[in-house]
C-alpha positions in Angstrom: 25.2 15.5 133.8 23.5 12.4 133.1 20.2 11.3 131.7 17.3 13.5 132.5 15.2 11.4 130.6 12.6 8.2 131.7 13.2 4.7 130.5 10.3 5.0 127.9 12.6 7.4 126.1 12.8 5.9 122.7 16.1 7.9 122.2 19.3 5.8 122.3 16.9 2.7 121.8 16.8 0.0 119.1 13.2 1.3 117.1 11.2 -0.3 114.6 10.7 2.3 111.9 6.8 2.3 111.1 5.4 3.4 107.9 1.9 3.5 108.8 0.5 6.7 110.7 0.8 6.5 114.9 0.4 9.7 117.0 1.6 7.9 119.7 5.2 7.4 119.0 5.5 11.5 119.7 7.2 11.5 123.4 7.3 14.7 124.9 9.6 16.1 127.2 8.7 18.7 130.7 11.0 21.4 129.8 11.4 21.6 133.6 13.0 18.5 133.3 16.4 19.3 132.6 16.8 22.1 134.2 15.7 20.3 137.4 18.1 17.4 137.2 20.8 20.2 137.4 19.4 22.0 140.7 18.3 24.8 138.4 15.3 26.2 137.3 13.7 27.8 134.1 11.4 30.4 135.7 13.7 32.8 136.2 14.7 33.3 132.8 13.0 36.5 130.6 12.5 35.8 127.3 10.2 35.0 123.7 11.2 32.5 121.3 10.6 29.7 119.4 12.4 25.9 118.5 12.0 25.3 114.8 12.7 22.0 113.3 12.9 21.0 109.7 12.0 17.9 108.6 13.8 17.0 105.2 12.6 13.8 104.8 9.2 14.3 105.0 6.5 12.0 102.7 3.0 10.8 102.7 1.0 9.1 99.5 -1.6 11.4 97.5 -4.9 9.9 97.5 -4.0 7.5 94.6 -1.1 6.5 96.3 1.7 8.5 94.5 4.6 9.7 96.7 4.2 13.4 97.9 8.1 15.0 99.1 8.7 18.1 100.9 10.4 19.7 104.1 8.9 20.2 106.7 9.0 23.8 108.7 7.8 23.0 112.6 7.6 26.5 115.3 7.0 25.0 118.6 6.4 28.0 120.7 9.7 27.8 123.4 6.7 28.9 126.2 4.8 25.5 125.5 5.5 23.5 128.8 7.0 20.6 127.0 9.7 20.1 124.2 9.6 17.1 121.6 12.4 14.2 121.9 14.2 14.1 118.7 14.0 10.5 117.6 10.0 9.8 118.3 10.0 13.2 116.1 11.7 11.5 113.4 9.5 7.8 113.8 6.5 10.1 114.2 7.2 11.5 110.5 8.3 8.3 109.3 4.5 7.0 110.1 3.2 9.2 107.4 5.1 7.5 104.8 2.6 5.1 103.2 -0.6 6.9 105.0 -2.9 8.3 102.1 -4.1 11.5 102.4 -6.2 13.2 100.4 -3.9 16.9 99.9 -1.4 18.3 101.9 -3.4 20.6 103.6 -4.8 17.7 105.4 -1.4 15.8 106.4 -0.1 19.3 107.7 -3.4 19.7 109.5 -2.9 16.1 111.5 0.1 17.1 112.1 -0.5 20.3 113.5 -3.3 18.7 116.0 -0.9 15.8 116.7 2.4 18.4 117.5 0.2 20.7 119.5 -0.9 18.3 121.6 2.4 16.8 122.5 4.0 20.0 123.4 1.1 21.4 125.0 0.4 25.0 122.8 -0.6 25.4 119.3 2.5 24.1 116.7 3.2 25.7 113.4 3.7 23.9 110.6 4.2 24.2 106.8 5.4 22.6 103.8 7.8 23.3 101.3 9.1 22.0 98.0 12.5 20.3 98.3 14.2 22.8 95.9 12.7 26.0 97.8 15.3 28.6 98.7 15.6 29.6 101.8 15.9 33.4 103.8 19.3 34.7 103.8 20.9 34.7 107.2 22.0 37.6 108.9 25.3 39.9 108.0 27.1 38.9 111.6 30.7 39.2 112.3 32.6 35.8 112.3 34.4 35.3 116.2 36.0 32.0 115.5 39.2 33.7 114.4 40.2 34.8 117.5 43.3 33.6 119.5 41.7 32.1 122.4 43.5 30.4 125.4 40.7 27.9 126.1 41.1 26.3 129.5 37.5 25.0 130.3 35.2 22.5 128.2 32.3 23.2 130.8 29.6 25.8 131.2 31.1 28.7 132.5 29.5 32.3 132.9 32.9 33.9 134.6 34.0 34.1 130.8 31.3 36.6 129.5 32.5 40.2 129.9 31.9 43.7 129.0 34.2 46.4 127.9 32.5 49.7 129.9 32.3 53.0 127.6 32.1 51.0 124.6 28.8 50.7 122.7 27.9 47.5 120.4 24.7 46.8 118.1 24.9 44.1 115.9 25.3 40.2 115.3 28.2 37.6 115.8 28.2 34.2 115.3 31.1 31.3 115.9 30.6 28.0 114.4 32.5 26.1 117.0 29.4 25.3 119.0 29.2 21.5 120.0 27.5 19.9 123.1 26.6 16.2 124.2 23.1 14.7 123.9 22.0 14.1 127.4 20.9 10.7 126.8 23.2 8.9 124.4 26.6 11.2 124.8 26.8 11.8 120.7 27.7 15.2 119.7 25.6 18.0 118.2 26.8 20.4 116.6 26.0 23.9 115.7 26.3 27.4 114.9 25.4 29.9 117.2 24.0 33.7 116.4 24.0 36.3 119.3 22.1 39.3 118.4 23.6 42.1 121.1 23.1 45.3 121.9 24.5 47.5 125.1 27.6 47.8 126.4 30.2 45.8 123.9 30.6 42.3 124.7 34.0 40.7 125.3 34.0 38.8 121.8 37.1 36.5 122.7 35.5 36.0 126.4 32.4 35.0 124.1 34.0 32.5 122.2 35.5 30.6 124.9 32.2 30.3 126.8 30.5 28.7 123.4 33.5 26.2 123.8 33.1 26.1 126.8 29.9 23.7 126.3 32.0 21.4 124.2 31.9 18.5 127.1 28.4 19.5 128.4 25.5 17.0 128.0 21.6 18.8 127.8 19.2 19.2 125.0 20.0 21.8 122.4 16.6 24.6 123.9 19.0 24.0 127.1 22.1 25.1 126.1 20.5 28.0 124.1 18.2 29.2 127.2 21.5 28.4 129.4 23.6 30.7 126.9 20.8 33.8 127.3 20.4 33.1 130.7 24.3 33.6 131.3 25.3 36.4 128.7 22.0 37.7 130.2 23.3 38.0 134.0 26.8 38.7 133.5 26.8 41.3 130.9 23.2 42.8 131.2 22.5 43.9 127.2 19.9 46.5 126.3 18.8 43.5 123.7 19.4 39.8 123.3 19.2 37.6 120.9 20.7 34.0 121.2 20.0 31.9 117.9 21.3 27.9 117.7 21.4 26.5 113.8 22.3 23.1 114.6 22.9 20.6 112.1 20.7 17.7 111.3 20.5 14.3 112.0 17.9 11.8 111.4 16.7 14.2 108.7 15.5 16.7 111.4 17.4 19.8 112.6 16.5 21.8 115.8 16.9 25.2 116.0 16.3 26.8 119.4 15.6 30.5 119.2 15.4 32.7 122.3 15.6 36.8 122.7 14.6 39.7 124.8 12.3 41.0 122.0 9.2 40.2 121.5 7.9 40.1 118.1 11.1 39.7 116.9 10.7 36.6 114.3 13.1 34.1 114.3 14.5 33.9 110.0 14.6 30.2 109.3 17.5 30.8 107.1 20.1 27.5 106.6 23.7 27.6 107.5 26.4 26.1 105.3 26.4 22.7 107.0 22.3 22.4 107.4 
């Protein structure tokens, strides 16, 4: 698939890096968008969720000009009708590096009007201390072991079964997931956490669909709502839960979270390569 993106993209662009505060290097994304350039659509898919990012890198100066550091925790609802491009993400944070502000509370507060704006719905965001710990992940059985004949590096539903009479509640995760960025062709990698529950799930036929999107270029809330969407359909769980910890670049990582449950929270825990 190639780019789904317009020209004013700033991704896969030479950029300066400002230092002084600009809303306007924020370039949002139609979530549509994608999903469109493949002859699909996003209507049709049920579900809650949530993409958090965390900014590691994030800085502003105190109002005497000293250096304030922390991470940055940012929920973008996954209903808001657009999605933020990665890199004017990164240049938007950037901006706040020699802006004075007062306290905290009113950096995160620009940000929050300035985030919610670009993705159209009301963005979370909070601070943390660089050394805070994090929530522990969840207990989920490992898949990557698995002796897998792998014949297909594309997206490919056929591979998601069920095994009928056999019941299964409970997490798994594989750490093989890679896709392509849709606009520059680098890799992004990942970890990906299924929460399912019904009829037990083909766990090698799993696997080989997460490699499967090992050559495929989208976004990473794409290739988690294309992941639900296709366990979804083939194998019809009682609950779903399909969780993406990729790994960061630019001091940002994205983690799309999607699932059948609503109210169910999405843990902003940290996985061993974050």
């Amino acid at each position: 698939m190639g780019s789904v993106t317009s020209t004013d993209n700033p991704l896969g662009q030479l950029s300066a890096y400002p230092d002084e505060y600009d809303a306007g290097l924020l370039f949002p994304i139609d979530r549509d968008e994608s999903w469109k350039a493949s002859g699909q659509t996003r209507a049709d898919i049920q579900f809650f969720g949530v993409d958090i990012w965390n900014g590691y890198e994030v800085s502003w100066l105190n109002a005497k000009g000293k250096p304030v550091v922390c991470r940055g925790e940012f929920r973008v609802p996954a209903s808001s009708p657009y999605l933020i491009e990665s890199k004017s993400f990164k240049l938007y944070l950037n901006s706040f590096n020699q802006t004075r502000f007062v306290d905290a509370e009113s950096a995160r507060q620009r940000m929050v009007v300035d985030l919610s704006e670009a993705a159209g719905a009301e963005v979370s965001v909070q601070f943390h201390a660089a050394d805070a710990t994090y929530p522990t992940a969840p207990e989920a059985i490992l898949i990557d072991d698995l002796d897998v004949d792998i014949r297909s590096y594309e997206p490919d539903a056929s591979l998601l079964n069920t095994q009928e009479g056999s019941h299964f509640s409970g997490w798994l995760v594989s750490h093989l997931l890679k896709s392509n960025c849709p606009v520059t062709g680098q890799p992004d990698w990942g970890s990906l956490y299924v929460f399912y529950e019904g009829n037990e799930i083909d766990q090698a036929g799993l696997l080989a669909y997460i490699v499967s999107l090992r050559q495929h270029q989208d976004f990473h809330e794409q290739c988690v709502e294309r992941t639900y969407r296709d366990i979804q359909e083939r194998c019809k769980p009682e609950k779903l839960t399909v969780y993406a910890r990729y790994v960061r670049r630019g001091g940002l990582d994205i983690n799309p979270f999607r699932t059948s449950e609503e109210g169910f929270e999405a843990l902003n825990f940290q996985s061993f390569r974050q």
